[in-house]
C-alpha positions in Angstrom: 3.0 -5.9 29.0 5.4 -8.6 28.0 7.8 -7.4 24.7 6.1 -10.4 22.8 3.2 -9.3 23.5 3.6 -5.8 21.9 2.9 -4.8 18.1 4.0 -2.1 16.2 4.6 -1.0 13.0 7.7 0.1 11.2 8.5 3.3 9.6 7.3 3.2 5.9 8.1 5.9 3.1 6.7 5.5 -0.1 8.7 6.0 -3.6 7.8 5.8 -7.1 8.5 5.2 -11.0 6.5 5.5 -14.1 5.5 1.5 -13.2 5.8 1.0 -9.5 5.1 1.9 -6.3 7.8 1.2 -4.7 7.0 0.5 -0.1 10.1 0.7 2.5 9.9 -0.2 5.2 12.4 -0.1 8.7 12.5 -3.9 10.2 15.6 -4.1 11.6 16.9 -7.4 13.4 13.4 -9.0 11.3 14.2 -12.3 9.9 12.6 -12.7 6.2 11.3 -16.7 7.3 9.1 -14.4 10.2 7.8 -12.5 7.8 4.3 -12.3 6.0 3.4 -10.2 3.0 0.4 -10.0 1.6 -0.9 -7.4 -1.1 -4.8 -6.1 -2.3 -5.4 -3.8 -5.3 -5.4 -0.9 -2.8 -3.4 -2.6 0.2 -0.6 -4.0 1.0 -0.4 -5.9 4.8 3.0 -6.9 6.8 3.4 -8.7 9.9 5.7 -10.6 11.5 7.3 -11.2 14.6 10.9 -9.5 15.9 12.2 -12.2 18.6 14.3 -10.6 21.7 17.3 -12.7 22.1 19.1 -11.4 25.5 22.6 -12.9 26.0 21.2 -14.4 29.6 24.4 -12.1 31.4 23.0 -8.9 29.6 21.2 -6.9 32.1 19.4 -3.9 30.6 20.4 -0.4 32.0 17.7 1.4 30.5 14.7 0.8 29.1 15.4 -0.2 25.3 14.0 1.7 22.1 13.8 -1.4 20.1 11.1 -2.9 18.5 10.0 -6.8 19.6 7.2 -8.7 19.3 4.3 -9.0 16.9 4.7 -6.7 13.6 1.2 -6.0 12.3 1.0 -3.2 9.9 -2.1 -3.0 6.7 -0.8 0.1 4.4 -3.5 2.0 2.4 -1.7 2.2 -0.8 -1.9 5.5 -2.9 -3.2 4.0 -5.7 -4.1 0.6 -7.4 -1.9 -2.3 -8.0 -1.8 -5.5 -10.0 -1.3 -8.0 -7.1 0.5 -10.4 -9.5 3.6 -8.6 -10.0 4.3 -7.8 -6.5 7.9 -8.7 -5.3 9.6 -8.0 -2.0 13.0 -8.0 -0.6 14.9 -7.7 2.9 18.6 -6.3 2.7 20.0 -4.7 5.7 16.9 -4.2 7.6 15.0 -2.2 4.8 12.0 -4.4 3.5 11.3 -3.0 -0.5 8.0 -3.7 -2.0 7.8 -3.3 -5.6 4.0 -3.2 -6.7 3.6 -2.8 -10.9 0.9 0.0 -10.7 -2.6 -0.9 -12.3 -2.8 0.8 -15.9 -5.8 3.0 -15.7 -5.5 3.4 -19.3 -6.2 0.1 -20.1 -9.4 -0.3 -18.0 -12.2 0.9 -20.8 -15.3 1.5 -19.2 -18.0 0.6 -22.1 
């Protein structure tokens, strides 16, 4: 199988505050325009595509432990968010995911 071909998913680790859940992911070499984040209440779904660029004088001595091709990852999420306030950011490889939690105090159930 080709390397575009592939898909994996990164290595996530979940964090939070009082407000957020806050989603990290490991995307090295990822550029944020091949990038697509999309959230649900109880979801959040990334995918993407890591591009191989070879230097055409490289030859590879051993197979490499890199991730390439088609990024595809749907993450149950631990509890429920309000989709609006979702923000995301790439720095350094590490894609953060801030998603205000939904206020389960505020729902009244009549």
């Amino acid at each position: 199988m080709k390397e575009e071909e592939k898909t994996w998913c990164p290595a996530i680790e979940f964090n939070e505050t009082e407000k957020y859940l806050i989603l990290k992911a490991e995307i090295p070499g990822v550029e944020i325009k091949n990038l697509n984040i999309s959230a649900n209440p109880d979801s959040v779904s990334i995918s993407g595509i890591h591009l191989h660029h070879k230097i055409s004088a490289e030859e590879e001595l051993i197979p490499s432990q890199f991730h390439y091709g088609h990024l595809d990852c749907n993450v149950p999420l631990p509890q429920e968010i309000t989709v609006k306030g979702v923000r995301a950011e790439l720095i350094d490889g590490i894609l953060t995911i801030r998603m205000p939690k939904l206020n389960i105090a505020c729902v009244a159930k009549t």
